[in-house]
N, C-alpha and C positions, 0 to 999 in steps of 0.2 A: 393503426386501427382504421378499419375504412367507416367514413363520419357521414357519405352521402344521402342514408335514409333518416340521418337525426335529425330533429327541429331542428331550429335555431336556439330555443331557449334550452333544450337536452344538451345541446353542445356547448353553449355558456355554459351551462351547471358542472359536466365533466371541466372544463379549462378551468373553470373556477377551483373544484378541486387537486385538478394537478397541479397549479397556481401553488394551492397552499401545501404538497407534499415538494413542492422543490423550494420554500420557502424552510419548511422543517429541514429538508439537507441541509441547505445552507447554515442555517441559524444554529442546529446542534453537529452539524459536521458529521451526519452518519450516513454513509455513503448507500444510495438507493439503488439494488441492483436484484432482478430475479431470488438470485440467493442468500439477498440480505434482507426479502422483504420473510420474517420468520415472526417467532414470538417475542425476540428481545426487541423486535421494531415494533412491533403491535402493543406491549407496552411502552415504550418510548414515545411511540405517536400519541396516544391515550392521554400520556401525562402533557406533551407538550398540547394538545387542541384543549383538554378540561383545565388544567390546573394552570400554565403558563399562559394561554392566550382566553382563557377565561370563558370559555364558547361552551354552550349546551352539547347534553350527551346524544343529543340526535344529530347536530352536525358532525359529532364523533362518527356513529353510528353509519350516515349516510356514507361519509368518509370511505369506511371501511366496506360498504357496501356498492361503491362502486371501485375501488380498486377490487375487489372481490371478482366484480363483472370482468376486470380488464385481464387479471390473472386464469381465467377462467379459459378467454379468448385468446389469451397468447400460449394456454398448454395445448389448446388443441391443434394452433397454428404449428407447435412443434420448436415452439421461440426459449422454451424452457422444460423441466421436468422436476420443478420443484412442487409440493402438496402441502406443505406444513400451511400455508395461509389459509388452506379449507378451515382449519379450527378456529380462524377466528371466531368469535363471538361477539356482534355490536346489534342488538333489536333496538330497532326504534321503539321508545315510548309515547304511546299515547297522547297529545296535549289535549289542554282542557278549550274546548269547542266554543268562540267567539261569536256570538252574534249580535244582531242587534234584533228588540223587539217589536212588534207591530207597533207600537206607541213610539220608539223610539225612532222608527224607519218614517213613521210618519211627521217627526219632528225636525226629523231632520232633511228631509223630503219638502216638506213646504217654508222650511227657514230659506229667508235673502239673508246672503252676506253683505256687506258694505266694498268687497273687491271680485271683479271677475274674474279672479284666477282661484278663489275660493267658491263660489259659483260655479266654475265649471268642474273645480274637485265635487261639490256635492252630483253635479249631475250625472259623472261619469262614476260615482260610485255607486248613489243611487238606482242606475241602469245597471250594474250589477247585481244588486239588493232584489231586484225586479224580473232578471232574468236566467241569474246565474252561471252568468260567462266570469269564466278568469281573467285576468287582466292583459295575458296575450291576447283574448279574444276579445276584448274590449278595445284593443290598442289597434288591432286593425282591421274594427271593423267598420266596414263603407254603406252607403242608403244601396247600394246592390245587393247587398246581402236581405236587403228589408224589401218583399212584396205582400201588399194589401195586408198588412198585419203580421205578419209572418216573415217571425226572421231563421231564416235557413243558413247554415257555415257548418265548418266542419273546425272540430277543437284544432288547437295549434299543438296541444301537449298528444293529446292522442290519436289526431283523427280518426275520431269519434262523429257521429254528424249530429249538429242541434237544429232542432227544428222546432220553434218555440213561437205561440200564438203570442205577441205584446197584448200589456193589459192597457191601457189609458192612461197612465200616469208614465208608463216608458215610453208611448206612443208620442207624449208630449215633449218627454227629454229631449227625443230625437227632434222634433221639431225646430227645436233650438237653433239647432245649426245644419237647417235642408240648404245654403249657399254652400258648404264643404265639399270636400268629395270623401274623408274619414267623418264619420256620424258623431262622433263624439271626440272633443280636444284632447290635442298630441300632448301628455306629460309621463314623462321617465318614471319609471317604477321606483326609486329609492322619495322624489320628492313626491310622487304622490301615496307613499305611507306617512309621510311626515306633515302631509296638508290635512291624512285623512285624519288622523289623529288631533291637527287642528280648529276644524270641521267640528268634529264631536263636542271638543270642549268646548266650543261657543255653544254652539246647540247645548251645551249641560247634558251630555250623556254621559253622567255620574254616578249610574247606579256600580255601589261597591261590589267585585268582584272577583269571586275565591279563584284560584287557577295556579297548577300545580308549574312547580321551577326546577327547572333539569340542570342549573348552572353547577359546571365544574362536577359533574357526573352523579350530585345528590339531589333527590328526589324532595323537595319543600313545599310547603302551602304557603303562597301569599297572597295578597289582598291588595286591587287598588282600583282608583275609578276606572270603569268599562271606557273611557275614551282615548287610556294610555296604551289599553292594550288591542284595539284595533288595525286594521292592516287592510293591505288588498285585498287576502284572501277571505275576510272577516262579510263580503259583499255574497260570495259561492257559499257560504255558509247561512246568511241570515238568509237567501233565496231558499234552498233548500230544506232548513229544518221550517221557517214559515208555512211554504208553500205543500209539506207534509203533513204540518198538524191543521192547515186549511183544508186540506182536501181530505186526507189521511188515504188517498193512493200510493201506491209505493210504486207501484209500473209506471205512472206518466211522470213524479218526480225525478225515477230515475231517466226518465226516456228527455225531458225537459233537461235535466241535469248534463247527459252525455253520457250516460252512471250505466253500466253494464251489471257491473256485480254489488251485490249485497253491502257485503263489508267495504266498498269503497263509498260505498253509502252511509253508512254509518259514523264514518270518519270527518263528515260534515256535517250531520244532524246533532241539535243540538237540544235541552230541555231546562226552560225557566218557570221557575214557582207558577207564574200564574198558568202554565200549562198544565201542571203538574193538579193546581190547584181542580182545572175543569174538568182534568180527567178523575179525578177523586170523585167529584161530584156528580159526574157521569157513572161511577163506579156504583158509587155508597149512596150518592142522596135521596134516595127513594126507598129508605132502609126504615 
Protein backbone atom coordinates (compact mmCIF):
# COMPACT_ATOMS: atom_id res chain seq x y z
CA UNK A 1 0.00 0.00 0.00
CA UNK A 2 1.57 3.22 -0.94
CA UNK A 3 1.91 4.96 2.83
CA UNK A 4 3.57 8.51 1.39
CA UNK A 5 0.61 10.87 1.97
CA UNK A 6 -0.08 9.35 5.61
CA UNK A 7 0.92 11.22 8.80
CA UNK A 8 3.08 9.66 10.79
CA UNK A 9 0.87 9.10 13.59
CA UNK A 10 -1.90 7.33 10.53
CA UNK A 11 0.85 5.13 9.80
CA UNK A 12 1.65 4.19 13.47
CA UNK A 13 -2.08 3.50 13.90
CA UNK A 14 -2.23 1.15 10.73
CA UNK A 15 1.36 -0.82 11.96
CA UNK A 16 -0.01 -0.90 15.13
CA UNK A 17 -2.95 -2.87 13.89
CA UNK A 18 -1.29 -5.02 11.47
CA UNK A 19 0.99 -5.69 14.56
CA UNK A 20 -1.87 -7.14 16.29
CA UNK A 21 -3.58 -9.13 13.10
CA UNK A 22 -0.04 -11.14 12.66
CA UNK A 23 0.10 -11.50 16.41
CA UNK A 24 -3.71 -13.27 16.10
CA UNK A 25 -2.08 -15.68 13.19
CA UNK A 26 0.56 -16.47 15.16
CA UNK A 27 -1.11 -17.14 18.60
CA UNK A 28 -4.36 -18.99 17.05
CA UNK A 29 -2.44 -20.47 13.90
CA UNK A 30 -5.26 -19.31 11.39
CA UNK A 31 -3.55 -18.63 8.41
CA UNK A 32 -4.34 -14.80 7.01
CA UNK A 33 -4.73 -14.72 3.37
CA UNK A 34 -7.20 -12.70 0.89
CA UNK A 35 -9.41 -15.85 0.94
CA UNK A 36 -9.34 -16.50 4.48
CA UNK A 37 -9.96 -13.18 5.60
CA UNK A 38 -14.23 -14.33 5.63
CA UNK A 39 -16.78 -14.56 8.31
CA UNK A 40 -15.24 -17.57 10.28
CA UNK A 41 -12.21 -14.97 10.68
CA UNK A 42 -14.35 -12.04 11.51
CA UNK A 43 -15.65 -14.14 14.33
CA UNK A 44 -12.43 -15.64 15.36
CA UNK A 45 -10.92 -12.12 15.48
CA UNK A 46 -13.86 -10.66 17.56
CA UNK A 47 -13.38 -13.36 20.06
CA UNK A 48 -9.68 -13.22 20.29
CA UNK A 49 -9.40 -8.91 20.64
CA UNK A 50 -12.82 -8.91 23.18
CA UNK A 51 -12.77 -12.03 25.19
CA UNK A 52 -9.04 -13.32 25.04
CA UNK A 53 -6.96 -10.13 25.10
CA UNK A 54 -9.67 -8.34 26.99
CA UNK A 55 -9.62 -4.90 24.78
CA UNK A 56 -12.85 -2.70 24.17
CA UNK A 57 -15.30 -3.24 21.36
CA UNK A 58 -13.91 -0.11 19.54
CA UNK A 59 -10.62 -1.37 19.22
CA UNK A 60 -12.39 -4.26 17.81
CA UNK A 61 -14.34 -1.99 15.63
CA UNK A 62 -11.37 0.26 14.48
CA UNK A 63 -9.81 -3.20 13.80
CA UNK A 64 -12.15 -4.11 11.36
CA UNK A 65 -12.44 -0.95 9.97
CA UNK A 66 -9.19 -0.53 8.78
CA UNK A 67 -8.59 -3.74 7.32
CA UNK A 68 -11.93 -2.93 5.72
CA UNK A 69 -9.91 0.16 4.11
CA UNK A 70 -6.98 -2.23 3.17
CA UNK A 71 -9.40 -4.90 1.58
CA UNK A 72 -11.11 -2.27 -0.09
CA UNK A 73 -7.73 -0.97 -1.84
CA UNK A 74 -6.35 -4.24 -2.80
CA UNK A 75 -9.80 -5.26 -4.98
CA UNK A 76 -9.48 -2.41 -6.89
CA UNK A 77 -5.66 -2.87 -7.35
CA UNK A 78 -6.88 -6.24 -8.80
CA UNK A 79 -4.67 -8.04 -5.76
CA UNK A 80 -7.79 -10.16 -5.03
CA UNK A 81 -11.62 -10.80 -5.97
CA UNK A 82 -12.83 -11.79 -2.67
CA UNK A 83 -16.37 -9.58 -1.05
CA UNK A 84 -17.48 -11.60 1.56
CA UNK A 85 -15.48 -9.02 4.21
CA UNK A 86 -17.97 -6.07 2.91
CA UNK A 87 -20.34 -7.62 5.59
CA UNK A 88 -18.54 -7.20 8.22
CA UNK A 89 -20.27 -5.29 10.83
CA UNK A 90 -17.96 -3.51 13.62
CA UNK A 91 -19.59 0.51 14.53
CA UNK A 92 -17.81 2.24 16.86
CA UNK A 93 -19.66 3.12 19.93
CA UNK A 94 -19.97 6.28 21.23
CA UNK A 95 -17.70 6.86 24.56
CA UNK A 96 -18.75 8.98 27.27
CA UNK A 97 -17.06 12.60 26.67
CA UNK A 98 -14.29 13.55 29.33
CA UNK A 99 -13.62 16.86 30.27
CA UNK A 100 -12.56 18.83 32.70
CA UNK A 101 -14.58 21.84 34.22
CA UNK A 102 -13.90 25.66 34.37
CA UNK A 103 -13.34 25.01 38.13
CA UNK A 104 -11.51 22.26 37.59
CA UNK A 105 -9.19 23.65 34.53
CA UNK A 106 -8.65 26.37 36.79
CA UNK A 107 -7.43 24.23 39.65
CA UNK A 108 -5.47 22.63 38.11
CA UNK A 109 -3.97 25.52 35.99
CA UNK A 110 -2.63 27.38 38.89
CA UNK A 111 -1.67 24.15 41.19
CA UNK A 112 2.61 23.98 41.68
CA UNK A 113 3.77 20.61 41.92
CA UNK A 114 6.71 19.86 44.06
CA UNK A 115 8.59 18.15 40.73
CA UNK A 116 9.40 19.65 37.25
CA UNK A 117 8.48 17.01 35.33
CA UNK A 118 4.95 17.24 36.90
CA UNK A 119 4.95 20.96 36.18
CA UNK A 120 5.59 20.59 32.86
CA UNK A 121 2.87 17.74 32.43
CA UNK A 122 0.43 20.42 33.89
CA UNK A 123 1.53 22.93 31.45
CA UNK A 124 1.57 21.19 28.37
CA UNK A 125 -1.79 19.80 29.19
CA UNK A 126 -3.08 22.85 30.32
CA UNK A 127 -2.08 24.51 26.77
CA UNK A 128 -4.28 21.99 25.48
CA UNK A 129 -7.19 22.69 27.79
CA UNK A 130 -6.68 26.30 26.32
CA UNK A 131 -6.29 25.82 22.92
CA UNK A 132 -7.45 22.59 21.72
CA UNK A 133 -4.55 21.10 19.91
CA UNK A 134 -4.07 17.20 20.13
CA UNK A 135 -1.13 16.02 21.45
CA UNK A 136 0.60 15.48 17.93
CA UNK A 137 0.00 19.18 17.77
CA UNK A 138 1.31 19.99 20.97
CA UNK A 139 4.22 17.75 20.50
CA UNK A 140 5.54 19.66 17.82
CA UNK A 141 4.74 22.64 18.25
CA UNK A 142 7.64 25.50 17.96
CA UNK A 143 7.36 29.66 19.17
CA UNK A 144 7.18 29.84 15.00
CA UNK A 145 4.26 28.59 14.98
CA UNK A 146 3.25 31.68 17.55
CA UNK A 147 3.10 35.46 16.02
CA UNK A 148 1.72 38.41 18.29
CA UNK A 149 -0.84 36.22 19.74
CA UNK A 150 -1.54 33.94 17.25
CA UNK A 151 -0.92 30.60 16.80
CA UNK A 152 -1.27 29.34 13.20
CA UNK A 153 -0.30 25.27 12.20
CA UNK A 154 -1.78 23.00 10.45
CA UNK A 155 -3.24 19.74 12.37
CA UNK A 156 -0.80 16.64 11.91
CA UNK A 157 -3.94 14.27 11.99
CA UNK A 158 -5.72 16.14 9.23
CA UNK A 159 -4.31 19.09 7.80
CA UNK A 160 -6.69 21.03 8.78
CA UNK A 161 -5.17 24.61 9.58
CA UNK A 162 -5.58 26.28 13.21
CA UNK A 163 -5.38 29.47 13.56
CA UNK A 164 -6.12 30.34 17.13
CA UNK A 165 -5.92 33.82 19.06
CA UNK A 166 -4.08 32.58 22.72
CA UNK A 167 -5.83 33.89 25.74
CA UNK A 168 -3.34 35.03 28.63
CA UNK A 169 -3.07 32.14 30.56
CA UNK A 170 -1.66 30.07 27.31
CA UNK A 171 0.19 33.08 26.40
CA UNK A 172 1.92 32.55 29.79
CA UNK A 173 2.60 28.68 29.47
CA UNK A 174 4.50 29.52 26.57
CA UNK A 175 6.38 31.77 28.25
CA UNK A 176 7.84 29.30 30.30
CA UNK A 177 10.08 27.96 27.95
CA UNK A 178 10.97 31.09 25.15
CA UNK A 179 15.00 29.55 25.55
CA UNK A 180 13.39 26.26 23.49
CA UNK A 181 13.03 25.88 20.09
CA UNK A 182 9.78 23.30 20.77
CA UNK A 183 7.28 25.76 22.97
CA UNK A 184 6.25 23.18 25.16
CA UNK A 185 8.40 19.91 26.88
CA UNK A 186 9.33 16.90 24.82
CA UNK A 187 7.32 13.80 26.65
CA UNK A 188 6.05 10.54 25.00
CA UNK A 189 2.48 10.08 24.75
CA UNK A 190 1.88 6.76 26.79
CA UNK A 191 3.88 8.63 29.89
CA UNK A 192 2.16 11.59 29.52
CA UNK A 193 -1.35 9.85 30.04
CA UNK A 194 0.06 8.39 33.07
CA UNK A 195 1.46 11.79 34.55
CA UNK A 196 -1.97 13.36 33.40
CA UNK A 197 -3.73 11.23 35.41
CA UNK A 198 -1.25 11.92 38.22
CA UNK A 199 -1.60 15.63 37.88
CA UNK A 200 -5.35 15.24 38.57
CA UNK A 201 -5.16 13.28 41.62
CA UNK A 202 -3.06 15.65 43.33
CA UNK A 203 -4.99 18.54 42.25
CA UNK A 204 -8.30 16.30 43.84
CA UNK A 205 -10.10 16.04 40.44
CA UNK A 206 -12.49 13.80 42.18
CA UNK A 207 -15.53 14.49 40.99
CA UNK A 208 -17.34 10.97 40.64
CA UNK A 209 -17.97 9.96 37.16
CA UNK A 210 -20.71 7.88 35.31
CA UNK A 211 -19.01 6.59 31.82
CA UNK A 212 -20.15 3.88 29.80
CA UNK A 213 -17.48 0.30 29.30
CA UNK A 214 -17.25 -1.30 26.06
CA UNK A 215 -14.81 -4.20 27.79
CA UNK A 216 -15.06 -7.64 26.02
CA UNK A 217 -17.89 -6.33 23.64
CA UNK A 218 -20.61 -5.37 26.56
CA UNK A 219 -21.83 -2.24 26.93
CA UNK A 220 -21.78 -1.18 31.22
CA UNK A 221 -22.11 1.80 33.42
CA UNK A 222 -19.33 2.57 35.75
CA UNK A 223 -18.28 4.98 38.00
CA UNK A 224 -15.08 6.43 39.20
CA UNK A 225 -13.04 9.59 40.15
CA UNK A 226 -12.81 12.05 37.06
CA UNK A 227 -8.92 11.85 37.45
CA UNK A 228 -8.57 7.99 36.50
CA UNK A 229 -10.19 8.55 33.64
CA UNK A 230 -8.48 11.34 31.96
CA UNK A 231 -6.01 11.29 29.02
CA UNK A 232 -4.53 13.47 26.21
CA UNK A 233 -7.39 13.63 24.46
CA UNK A 234 -9.43 14.69 27.56
CA UNK A 235 -7.38 18.54 27.04
CA UNK A 236 -9.31 18.80 22.79
CA UNK A 237 -12.24 18.04 24.83
CA UNK A 238 -12.39 20.18 27.89
CA UNK A 239 -11.15 23.20 25.05
CA UNK A 240 -13.96 22.65 23.04
CA UNK A 241 -17.15 21.85 25.03
CA UNK A 242 -15.78 25.13 27.35
CA UNK A 243 -15.05 27.27 24.82
CA UNK A 244 -18.85 26.33 23.21
CA UNK A 245 -20.78 26.82 26.17
CA UNK A 246 -18.64 30.27 26.72
CA UNK A 247 -19.31 31.65 23.61
CA UNK A 248 -22.00 29.28 22.37
CA UNK A 249 -20.57 29.89 18.65
CA UNK A 250 -20.58 26.87 16.87
CA UNK A 251 -18.51 28.44 13.70
CA UNK A 252 -15.32 29.89 15.48
CA UNK A 253 -15.34 26.65 18.02
CA UNK A 254 -15.20 24.61 15.16
CA UNK A 255 -12.97 27.03 13.04
CA UNK A 256 -10.65 27.25 16.55
CA UNK A 257 -11.10 23.52 16.77
CA UNK A 258 -9.82 22.47 13.16
CA UNK A 259 -13.60 20.98 13.16
CA UNK A 260 -15.10 21.03 9.63
CA UNK A 261 -18.24 19.11 10.23
CA UNK A 262 -20.83 19.00 12.60
CA UNK A 263 -20.85 15.53 14.11
CA UNK A 264 -17.14 15.58 14.50
CA UNK A 265 -17.94 18.26 16.68
CA UNK A 266 -19.98 16.79 18.67
CA UNK A 267 -17.76 13.91 19.43
CA UNK A 268 -16.01 16.31 21.76
CA UNK A 269 -18.44 18.35 23.19
CA UNK A 270 -19.30 17.46 26.34
CA UNK A 271 -22.26 18.63 29.12
CA UNK A 272 -21.91 18.86 33.17
CA UNK A 273 -24.75 19.63 35.65
CA UNK A 274 -23.73 22.90 36.28
CA UNK A 275 -24.21 23.67 32.63
CA UNK A 276 -27.05 21.98 32.40
CA UNK A 277 -28.17 23.66 35.60
CA UNK A 278 -27.71 27.47 33.64
CA UNK A 279 -29.35 26.47 30.85
CA UNK A 280 -32.36 25.50 32.80
CA UNK A 281 -32.47 28.61 34.33
CA UNK A 282 -31.97 30.47 31.22
CA UNK A 283 -34.85 28.39 29.95
CA UNK A 284 -37.51 28.27 33.01
CA UNK A 285 -36.45 30.92 35.49
CA UNK A 286 -38.42 33.76 34.58
CA UNK A 287 -41.54 31.44 34.57
Amino acid sequence: MAVKNLAPKTLQNYTLYYTKLQEFENEKKYFIDYSTINPIFFDLYRNYILKEKGLGWNTFATAIKKLKFFMNWSLKKDYHDQVGYMKFSATEKEPTIIFLTMDELSTLYHKDFESKRLNQVRDKFCFGCLTGLAFADLDTLTHEHINNGTLTKFRVKTGNLIDVELSDPALKIISRYQDKYKALPKISHQRFNDYIKEICQIAEINTPTIYKDFSKGIVSEKIAPKHELVGSHTARKTFITNFYHNTKDINLTKKNAGITQDKTLRRYMGIDKEMERKAMKKAFGKL
